[in-house]
N, C-alpha and C positions, 0 to 999 in steps of 0.2 A: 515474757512470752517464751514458750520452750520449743521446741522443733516437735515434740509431740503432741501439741496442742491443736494443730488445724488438720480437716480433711477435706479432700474431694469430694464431688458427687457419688465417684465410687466407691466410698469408704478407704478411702487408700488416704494414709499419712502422709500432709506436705510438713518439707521442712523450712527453717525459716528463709532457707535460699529461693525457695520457690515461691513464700508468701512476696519476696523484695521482688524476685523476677514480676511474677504477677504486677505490683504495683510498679512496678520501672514502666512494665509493658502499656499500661492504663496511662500513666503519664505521656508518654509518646505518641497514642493515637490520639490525647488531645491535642497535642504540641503538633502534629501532621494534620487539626482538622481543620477547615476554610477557618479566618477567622470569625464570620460573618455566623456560623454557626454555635463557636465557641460565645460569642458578645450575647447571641441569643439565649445561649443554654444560663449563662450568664445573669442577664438581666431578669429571668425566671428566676435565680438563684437570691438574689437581691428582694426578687418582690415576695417569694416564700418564704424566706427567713424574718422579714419585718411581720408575719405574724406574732411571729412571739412576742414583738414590741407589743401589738396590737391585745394580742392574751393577757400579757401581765398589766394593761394598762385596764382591760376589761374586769381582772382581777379584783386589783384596786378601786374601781367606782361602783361595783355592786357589794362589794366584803363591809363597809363602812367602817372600817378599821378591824385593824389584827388586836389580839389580848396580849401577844408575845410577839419577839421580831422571830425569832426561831420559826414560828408557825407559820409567816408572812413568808419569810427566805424559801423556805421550803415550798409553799407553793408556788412562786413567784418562779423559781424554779423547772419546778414541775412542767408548768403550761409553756416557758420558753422551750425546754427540749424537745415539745411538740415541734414547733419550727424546724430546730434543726433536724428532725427527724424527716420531714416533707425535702427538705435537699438531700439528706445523705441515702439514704432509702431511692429518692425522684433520680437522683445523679444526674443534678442540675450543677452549673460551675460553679463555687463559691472558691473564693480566695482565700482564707484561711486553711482549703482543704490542700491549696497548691503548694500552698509553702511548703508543704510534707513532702508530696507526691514527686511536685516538677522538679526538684532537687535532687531527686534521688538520682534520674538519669544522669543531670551534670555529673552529681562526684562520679558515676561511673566512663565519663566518658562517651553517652550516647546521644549526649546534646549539647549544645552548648548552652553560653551564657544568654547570648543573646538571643536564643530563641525561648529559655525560660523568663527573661523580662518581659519580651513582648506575649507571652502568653498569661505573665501576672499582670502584667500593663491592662490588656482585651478582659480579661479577668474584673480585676478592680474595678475600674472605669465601670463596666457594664451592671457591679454588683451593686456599688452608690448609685446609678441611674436607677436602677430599679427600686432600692431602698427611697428615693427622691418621689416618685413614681408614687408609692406606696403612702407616703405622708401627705402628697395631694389627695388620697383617696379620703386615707382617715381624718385628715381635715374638714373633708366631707360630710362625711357620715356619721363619724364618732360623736360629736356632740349633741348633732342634730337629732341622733337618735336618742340618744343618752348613753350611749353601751361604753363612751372610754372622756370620762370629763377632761377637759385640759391639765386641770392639777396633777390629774393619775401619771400625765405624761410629765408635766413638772418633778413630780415626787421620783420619777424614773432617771429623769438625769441627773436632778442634784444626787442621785448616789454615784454616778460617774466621774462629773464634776468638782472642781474646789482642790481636790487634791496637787502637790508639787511634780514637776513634769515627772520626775526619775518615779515618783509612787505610779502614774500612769503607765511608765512606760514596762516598768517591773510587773504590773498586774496582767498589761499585753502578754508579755512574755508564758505568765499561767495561764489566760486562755489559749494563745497558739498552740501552748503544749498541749494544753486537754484535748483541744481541737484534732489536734496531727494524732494524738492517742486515737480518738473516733475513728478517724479517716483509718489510723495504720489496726486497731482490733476488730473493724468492721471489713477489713480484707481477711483478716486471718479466723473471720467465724465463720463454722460450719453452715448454717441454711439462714431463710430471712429472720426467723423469731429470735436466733443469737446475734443478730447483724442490731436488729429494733434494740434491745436489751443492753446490750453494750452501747451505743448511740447514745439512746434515752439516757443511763448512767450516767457516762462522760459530760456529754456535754449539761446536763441539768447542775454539775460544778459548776458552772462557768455563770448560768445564771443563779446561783446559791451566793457565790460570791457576795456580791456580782463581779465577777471580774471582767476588765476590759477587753469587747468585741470587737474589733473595726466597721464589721457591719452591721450588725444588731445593735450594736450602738448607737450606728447613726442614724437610724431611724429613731429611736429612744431621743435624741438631743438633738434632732432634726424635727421633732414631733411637738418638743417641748419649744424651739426656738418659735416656729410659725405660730403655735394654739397659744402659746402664755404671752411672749416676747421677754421672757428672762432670761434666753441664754443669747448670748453675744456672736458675732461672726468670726472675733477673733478666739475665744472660746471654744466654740467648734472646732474651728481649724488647728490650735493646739491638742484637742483632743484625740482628733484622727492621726495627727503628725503619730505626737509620740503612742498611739492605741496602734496604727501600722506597722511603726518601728518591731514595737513588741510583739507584737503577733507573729512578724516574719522570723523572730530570733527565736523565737518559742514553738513555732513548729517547723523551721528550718533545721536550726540546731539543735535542741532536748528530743526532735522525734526522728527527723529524717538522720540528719548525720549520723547521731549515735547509732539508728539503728542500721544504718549503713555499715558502721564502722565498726557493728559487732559482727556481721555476717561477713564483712571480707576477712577481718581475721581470725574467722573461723578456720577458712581453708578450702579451695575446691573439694582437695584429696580428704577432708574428713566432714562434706556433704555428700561426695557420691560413696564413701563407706556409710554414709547413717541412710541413704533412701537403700541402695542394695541389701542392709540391713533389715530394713522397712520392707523392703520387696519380699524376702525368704519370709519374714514374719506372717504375709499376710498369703 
């Protein structure tokens, strides 16, 4: 991303110091809100995102198989970035979007530590209650109706599944990052249609992969654990372990840090020559 890349409502060039101000600023006012409201915005967060589980399981029980895996990924895909498109668009809480955001004020010194755990703490917590929430529904409904077979949900986590902790916790790591990419180019797009566009992108990687989500997952292997009874409770809990681990390294450090750590060493004195710059131009 360049400093000439975003603007204002008024057409006026932001530079990248203003996109980090901007998102330090949005970090703080959740980090300052009740938490009672944060836990809320939260458990919305959890229960809109296990669409996607719900999509790619719908996917799988009307397609009656793919010809090719390529065709399957891709849409598989597809219909998840819906999901995350209803949070990042809704700016409901999700946790993978904080690892980005709430971090940025620490390194700068405008928060602490302890106030960005207890806001990933009310965060998490509130995103698996709702992701929980959401698998009672579709336990529900889905079969009953026929719109998401159980196997659909099985065939979802054995791709999560099976693999050695370090593979899980390395693939966290690539969705964090995707993740923090969405949250950090959905700040720095110009109006809603570049905000959808970039979203939809990004994160539709993650379910290409499929690479490990902490919470899209667990609905996906929380869906499969109830409807099939093939997946384990130790299982499960290996997977969130090391899928958190990763996630938080992956958009803590590949998004937030660095890009922390490119805009302080930029320089005050050569952002307020590149907006003054910006300012004569326009």
């Amino acid at each position: 991303m360049t400093s000439e890349s975003t603007e204002d409502g008024t057409g006026a060039t932001l530079s990248y110091h203003n996109i980090l101000e901007r998102e330090m600023e949005n970090a703080l006012r959740e980090i300052d809100r009740p938490v009672q409201g944060v836990f809320l915005s939260g458990f919305s967060a959890g229960l809109n995102l296990s669409f996607g589980a719900l999509f790619m399981a719908m996917v799988l029980t009307f397609s009656g198989g793919f010809d090719s895996v390529l065709t399957k990924q891709a849409t598989l895909a597809g219909v998840s970035a819906i999901a995350f498109l209803f949070v990042v668009v809704g700016q409901t809480e999700l946790f993978t979007a904080h690892t980005t955001m709430a971090v940025l004020p620490l390194l700068d010194g405008r928060a602490s530590l302890a106030e960005v755990v207890r806001l990933w703490g009310v965060v998490y917590s509130s995103n698996l209650l709702g992701c929980g929430a959401f698998v009672g529904l579709v336990a529900a409904i889905g079969p009953s109706m026929g719109i998401a077979e159980p196997a659909s949900f099985g065939s979802l986590a054995d791709a999560l599944l099976g693999f050695q902790w370090w593979v899980i916790l390395l693939s966290g790591v690539v969705a964090g990052w995707l993740m923090g990419l969405a949250t950090w180019l959905s700040a720095a797009s110009r109006d809603t249609v570049g905000r959808v566009v970039l979203v939809v992108l990004v994160t539709a990687s993650i379910g290409f992969g499929p690479f490990h989500h902490s919470i899209l997952g667990t609905t996906e292997v929380l869906s499969a654990m109830v409807l099939t009874g093939t997946v384990s409770a130790v299982e499960f809990g290996s997977f969130l372990l090391f899928t958190t681990i990763g996630n938080v390294v992956g958009g803590g450090i590949f998004v937030g840090l660095l890009n922390y750590g490119h805009v302080a060493l930029a320089g005050d004195e050569q952002n307020v020559d590149f907006e003054s710059r910006s300012g004569e131009d326009t």
